[in-house]
Structure formats: structure tokens, C-alpha cells
Backbone as a printed PyTorch tensor [residue, N CA C, xyz], in Angstrom:
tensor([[[ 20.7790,   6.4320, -31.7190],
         [ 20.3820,   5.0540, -31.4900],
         [ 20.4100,   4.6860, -30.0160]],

        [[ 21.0840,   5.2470, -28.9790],
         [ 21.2790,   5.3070, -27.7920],
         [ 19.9630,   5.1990, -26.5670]],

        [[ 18.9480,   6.2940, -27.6020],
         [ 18.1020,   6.8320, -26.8020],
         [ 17.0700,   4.7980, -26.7170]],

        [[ 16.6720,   4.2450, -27.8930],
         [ 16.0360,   2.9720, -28.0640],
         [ 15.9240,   2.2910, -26.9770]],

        [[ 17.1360,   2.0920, -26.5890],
         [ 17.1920,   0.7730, -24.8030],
         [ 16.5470,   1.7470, -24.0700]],

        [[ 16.6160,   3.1670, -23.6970],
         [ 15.8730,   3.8630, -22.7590],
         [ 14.3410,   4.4930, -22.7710]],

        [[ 13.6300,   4.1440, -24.0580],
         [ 12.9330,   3.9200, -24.7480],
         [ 11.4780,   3.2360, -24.2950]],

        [[ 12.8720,   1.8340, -25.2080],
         [ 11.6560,   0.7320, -24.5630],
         [ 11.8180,   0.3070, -23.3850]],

        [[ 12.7820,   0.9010, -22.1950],
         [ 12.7190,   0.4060, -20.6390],
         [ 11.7140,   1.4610, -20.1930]],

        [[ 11.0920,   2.6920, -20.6980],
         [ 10.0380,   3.4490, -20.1510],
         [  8.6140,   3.2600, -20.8090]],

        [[  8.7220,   2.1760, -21.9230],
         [  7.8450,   2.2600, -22.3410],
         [  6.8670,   0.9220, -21.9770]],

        [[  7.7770,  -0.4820, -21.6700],
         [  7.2040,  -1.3280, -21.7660],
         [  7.7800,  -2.1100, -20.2710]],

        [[  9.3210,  -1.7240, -20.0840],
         [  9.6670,  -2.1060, -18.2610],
         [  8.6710,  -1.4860, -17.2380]],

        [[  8.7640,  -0.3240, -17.8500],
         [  8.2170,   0.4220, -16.5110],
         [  6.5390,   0.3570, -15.8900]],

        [[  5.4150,   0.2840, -16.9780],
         [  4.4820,  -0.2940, -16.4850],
         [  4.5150,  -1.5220, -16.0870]],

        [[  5.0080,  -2.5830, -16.2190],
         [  4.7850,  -3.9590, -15.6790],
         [  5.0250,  -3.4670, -14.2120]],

        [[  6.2680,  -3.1040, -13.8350],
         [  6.7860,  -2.8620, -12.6480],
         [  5.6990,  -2.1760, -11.6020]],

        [[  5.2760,  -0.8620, -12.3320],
         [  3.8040,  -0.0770, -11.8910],
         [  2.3660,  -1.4840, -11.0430]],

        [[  2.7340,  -2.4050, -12.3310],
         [  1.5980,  -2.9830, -12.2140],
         [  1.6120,  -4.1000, -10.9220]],

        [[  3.0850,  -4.5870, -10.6840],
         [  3.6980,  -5.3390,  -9.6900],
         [  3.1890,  -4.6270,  -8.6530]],

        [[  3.4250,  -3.2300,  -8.1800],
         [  3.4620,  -3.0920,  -6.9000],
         [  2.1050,  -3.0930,  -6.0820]],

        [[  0.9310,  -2.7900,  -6.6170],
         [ -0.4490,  -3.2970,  -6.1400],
         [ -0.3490,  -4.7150,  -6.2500]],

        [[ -0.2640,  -5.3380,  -6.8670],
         [ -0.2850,  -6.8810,  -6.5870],
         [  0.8200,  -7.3550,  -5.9360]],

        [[  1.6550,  -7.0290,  -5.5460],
         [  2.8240,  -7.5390,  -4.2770],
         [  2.5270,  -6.9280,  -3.0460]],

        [[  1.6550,  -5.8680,  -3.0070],
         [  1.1580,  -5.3670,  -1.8560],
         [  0.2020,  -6.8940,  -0.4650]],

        [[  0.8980,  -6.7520,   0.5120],
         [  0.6110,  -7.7460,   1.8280],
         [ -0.0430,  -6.7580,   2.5400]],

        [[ -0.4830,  -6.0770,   2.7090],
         [ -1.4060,  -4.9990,   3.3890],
         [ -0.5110,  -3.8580,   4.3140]],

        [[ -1.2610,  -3.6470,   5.2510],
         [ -0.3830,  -2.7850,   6.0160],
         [  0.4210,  -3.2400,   7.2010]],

        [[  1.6930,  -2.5050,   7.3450],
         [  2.8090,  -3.3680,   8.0260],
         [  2.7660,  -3.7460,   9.2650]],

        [[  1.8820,  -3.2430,   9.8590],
         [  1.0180,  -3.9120,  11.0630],
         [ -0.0750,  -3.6940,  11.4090]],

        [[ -1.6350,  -4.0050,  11.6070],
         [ -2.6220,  -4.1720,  11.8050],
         [ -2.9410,  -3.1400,  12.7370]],

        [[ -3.9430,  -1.8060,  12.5310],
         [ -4.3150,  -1.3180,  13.8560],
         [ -5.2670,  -1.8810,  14.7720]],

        [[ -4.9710,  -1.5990,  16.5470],
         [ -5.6410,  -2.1390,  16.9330],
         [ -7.1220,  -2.1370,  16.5490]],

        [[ -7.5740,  -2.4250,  17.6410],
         [ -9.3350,  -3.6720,  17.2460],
         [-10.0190,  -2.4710,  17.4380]],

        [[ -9.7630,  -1.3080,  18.4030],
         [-10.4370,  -0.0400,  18.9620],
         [-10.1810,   0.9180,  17.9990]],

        [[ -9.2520,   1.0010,  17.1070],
         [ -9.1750,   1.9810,  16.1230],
         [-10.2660,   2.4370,  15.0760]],

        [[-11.2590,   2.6240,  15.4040],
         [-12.4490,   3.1820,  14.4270],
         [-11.9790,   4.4670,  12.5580]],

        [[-11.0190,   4.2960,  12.5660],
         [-10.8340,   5.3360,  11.3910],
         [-11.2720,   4.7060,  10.0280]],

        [[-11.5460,   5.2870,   9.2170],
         [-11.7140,   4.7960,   8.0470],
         [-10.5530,   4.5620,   6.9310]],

        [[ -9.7700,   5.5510,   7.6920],
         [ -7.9920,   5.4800,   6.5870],
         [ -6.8990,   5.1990,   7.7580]],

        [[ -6.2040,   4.4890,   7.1730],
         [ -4.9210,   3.9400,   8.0010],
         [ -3.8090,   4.2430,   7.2680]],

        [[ -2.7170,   4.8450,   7.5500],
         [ -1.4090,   4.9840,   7.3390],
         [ -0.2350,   4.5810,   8.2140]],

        [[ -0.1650,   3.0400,   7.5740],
         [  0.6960,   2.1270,   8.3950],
         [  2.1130,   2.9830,   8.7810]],

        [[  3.3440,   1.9840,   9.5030],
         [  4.6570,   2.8660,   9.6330],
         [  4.9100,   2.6850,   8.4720]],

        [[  5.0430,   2.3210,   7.0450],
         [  5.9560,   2.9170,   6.3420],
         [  5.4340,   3.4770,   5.4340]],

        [[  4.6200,   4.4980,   6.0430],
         [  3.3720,   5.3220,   5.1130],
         [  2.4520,   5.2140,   4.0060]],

        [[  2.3830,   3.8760,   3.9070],
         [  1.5500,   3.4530,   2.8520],
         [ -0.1740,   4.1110,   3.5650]],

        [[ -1.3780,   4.2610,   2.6500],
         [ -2.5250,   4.2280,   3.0660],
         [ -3.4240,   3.3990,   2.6020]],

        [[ -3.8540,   2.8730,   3.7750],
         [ -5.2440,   2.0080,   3.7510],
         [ -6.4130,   1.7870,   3.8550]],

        [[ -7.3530,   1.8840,   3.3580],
         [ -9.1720,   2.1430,   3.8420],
         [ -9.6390,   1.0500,   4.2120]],

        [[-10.2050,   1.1620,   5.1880],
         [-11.4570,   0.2260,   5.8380],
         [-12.1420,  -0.5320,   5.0200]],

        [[-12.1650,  -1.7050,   4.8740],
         [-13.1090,  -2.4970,   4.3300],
         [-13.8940,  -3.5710,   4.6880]],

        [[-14.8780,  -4.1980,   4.6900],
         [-15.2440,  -5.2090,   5.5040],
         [-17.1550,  -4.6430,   5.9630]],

        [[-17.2310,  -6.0880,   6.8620],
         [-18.7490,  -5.9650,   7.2350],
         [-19.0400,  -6.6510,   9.0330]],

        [[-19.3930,  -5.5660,   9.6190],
         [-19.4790,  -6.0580,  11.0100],
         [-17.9460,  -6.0140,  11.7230]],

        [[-17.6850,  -7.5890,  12.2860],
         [-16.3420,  -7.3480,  12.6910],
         [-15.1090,  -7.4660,  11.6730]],

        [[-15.4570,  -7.9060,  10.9900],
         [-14.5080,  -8.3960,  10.2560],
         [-14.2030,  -7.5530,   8.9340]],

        [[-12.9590,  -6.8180,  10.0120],
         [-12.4430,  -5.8620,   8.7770],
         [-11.3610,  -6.1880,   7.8070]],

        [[-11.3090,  -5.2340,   6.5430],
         [ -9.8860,  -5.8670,   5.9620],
         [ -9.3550,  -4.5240,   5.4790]],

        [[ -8.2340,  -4.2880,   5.2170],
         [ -7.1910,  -2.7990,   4.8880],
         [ -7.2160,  -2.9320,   2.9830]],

        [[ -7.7660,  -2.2720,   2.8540],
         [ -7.4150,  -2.1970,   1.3330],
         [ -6.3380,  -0.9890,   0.8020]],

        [[ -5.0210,  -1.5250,   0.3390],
         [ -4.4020,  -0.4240,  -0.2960],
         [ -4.8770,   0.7350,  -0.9700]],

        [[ -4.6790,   2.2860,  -0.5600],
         [ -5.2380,   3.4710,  -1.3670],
         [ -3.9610,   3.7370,  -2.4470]],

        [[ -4.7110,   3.9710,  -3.9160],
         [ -3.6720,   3.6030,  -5.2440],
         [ -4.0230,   5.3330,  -5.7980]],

        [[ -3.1840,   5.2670,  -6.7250],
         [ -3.2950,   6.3440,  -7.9320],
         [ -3.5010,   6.1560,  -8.9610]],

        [[ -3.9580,   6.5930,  -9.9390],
         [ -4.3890,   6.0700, -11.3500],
         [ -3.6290,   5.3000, -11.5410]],

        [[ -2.7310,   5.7380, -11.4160],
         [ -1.3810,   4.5490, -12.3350],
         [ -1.6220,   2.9430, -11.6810]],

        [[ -2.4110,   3.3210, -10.4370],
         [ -2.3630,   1.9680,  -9.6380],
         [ -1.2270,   1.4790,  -8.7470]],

        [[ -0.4960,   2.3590,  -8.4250],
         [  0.4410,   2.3170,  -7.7400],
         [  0.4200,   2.5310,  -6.5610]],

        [[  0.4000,   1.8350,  -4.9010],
         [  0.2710,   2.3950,  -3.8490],
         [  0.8600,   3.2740,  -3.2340]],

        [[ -0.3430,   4.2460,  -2.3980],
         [  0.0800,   5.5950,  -1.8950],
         [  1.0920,   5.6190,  -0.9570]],

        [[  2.2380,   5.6710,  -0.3950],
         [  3.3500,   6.0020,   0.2330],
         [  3.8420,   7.3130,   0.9680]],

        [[  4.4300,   7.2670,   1.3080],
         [  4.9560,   8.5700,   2.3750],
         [  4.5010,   9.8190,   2.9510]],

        [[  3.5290,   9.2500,   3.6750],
         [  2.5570,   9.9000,   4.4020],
         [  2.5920,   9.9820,   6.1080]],

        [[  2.4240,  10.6270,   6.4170],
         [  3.0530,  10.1470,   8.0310],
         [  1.9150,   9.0680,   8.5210]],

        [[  2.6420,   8.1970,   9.3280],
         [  1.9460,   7.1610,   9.9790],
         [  0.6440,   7.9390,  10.9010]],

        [[ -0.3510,   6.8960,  11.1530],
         [ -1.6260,   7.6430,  11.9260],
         [ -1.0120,   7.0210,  13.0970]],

        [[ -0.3390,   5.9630,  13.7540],
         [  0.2360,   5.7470,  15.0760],
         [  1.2740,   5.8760,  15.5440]],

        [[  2.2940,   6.6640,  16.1810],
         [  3.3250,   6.3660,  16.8090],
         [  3.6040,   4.9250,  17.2200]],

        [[  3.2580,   4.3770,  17.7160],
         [  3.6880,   2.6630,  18.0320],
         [  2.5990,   1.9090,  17.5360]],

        [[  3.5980,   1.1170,  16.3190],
         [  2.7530,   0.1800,  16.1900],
         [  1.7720,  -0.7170,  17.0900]],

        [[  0.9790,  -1.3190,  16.4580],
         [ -0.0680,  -2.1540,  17.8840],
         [  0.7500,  -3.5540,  17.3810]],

        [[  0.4930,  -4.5800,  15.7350],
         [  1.0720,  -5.4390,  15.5210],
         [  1.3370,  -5.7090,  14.4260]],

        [[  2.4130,  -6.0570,  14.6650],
         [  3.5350,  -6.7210,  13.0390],
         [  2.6370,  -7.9090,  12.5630]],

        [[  2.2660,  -7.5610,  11.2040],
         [  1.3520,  -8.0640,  10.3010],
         [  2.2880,  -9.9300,  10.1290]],

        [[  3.2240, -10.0470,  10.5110],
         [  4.1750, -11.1120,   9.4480],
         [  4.2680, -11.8280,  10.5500]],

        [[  3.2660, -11.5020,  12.3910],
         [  3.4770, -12.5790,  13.2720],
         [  2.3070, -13.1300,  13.3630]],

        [[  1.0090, -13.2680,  11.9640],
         [ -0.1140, -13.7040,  12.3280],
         [ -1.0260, -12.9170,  12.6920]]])
């Protein structure tokens, strides 16, 4: 009877949680600069991001896995950040 609570915490906790982390996603943890032409970004805390947008105005879209879960621990594409996303 033990196994039940561990059960239904993999069966029915654990996707919601899956499903949280693309939608709590704020993009990447700081913006590359304006000169950065790449099509994939791997912010500092290794998440990856693709290019999206038209003309100047680009936007970072989280890269997911089926599960929908964002990609993580990847080495960053910059040694120093350019800017912290959370000063505007």
C-alpha cells in the first residue's frame, strides 16, 4: 500500500510541475547584445534560446523537449554577460 502516495505523486504531481516550468519561464537571464547575430542563445544558466522575431525586433524563445520542459545545462554562448534581463 506504500507504493500508492508514490504513485500518484509520479503520476499526476509530476506532470503539472513539467508543465509549470515552460510557463514560468521569463526568458533568458540576460539579453545578448544587439550585435549578436546567432540563431541559438545559451544564456548563463544554460538554458537555450532561438531567435525569434521580424526585422529589429527580436524575441528569445525557450528551446523545450517533448515533455516541454526547458533545455538546461549547456554551456553558456558568452563568458560575460552583456545584460541582466530583471533591469529592463
Amino acid at each position: 500500500m506504500r507504493w500508492i502516495p508514490v504513485f500518484f505523486v509520479i503520476t499526476c504531481v509530476a506532470p503539472m510541475a513539467v508543465a509549470q516550468n515552460l510557463k514560468s519561464d521569463t526568458g533568458p537571464a540576460e539579453i545578448p547584445p544587439a550585435t549578436y547575430q546567432g540563431k541559438q542563445y545559451v544564456d548563463s544558466r544554460g538554458c537555450i534560446y532561438i531567435r525569434a522575431g521580424q526585422g529589429k525586433r527580436v524575441i528569445w524563445i525557450p528551446r523545450v523537449n517533448r515533455k516541454r520542459q526547458v533545455l538546461c545545462g549547456y554551456k553558456p554562448t558568452l563568458t560575460q554577460p552583456a545584460k541582466d534581463n530583471s533591469s529592463g
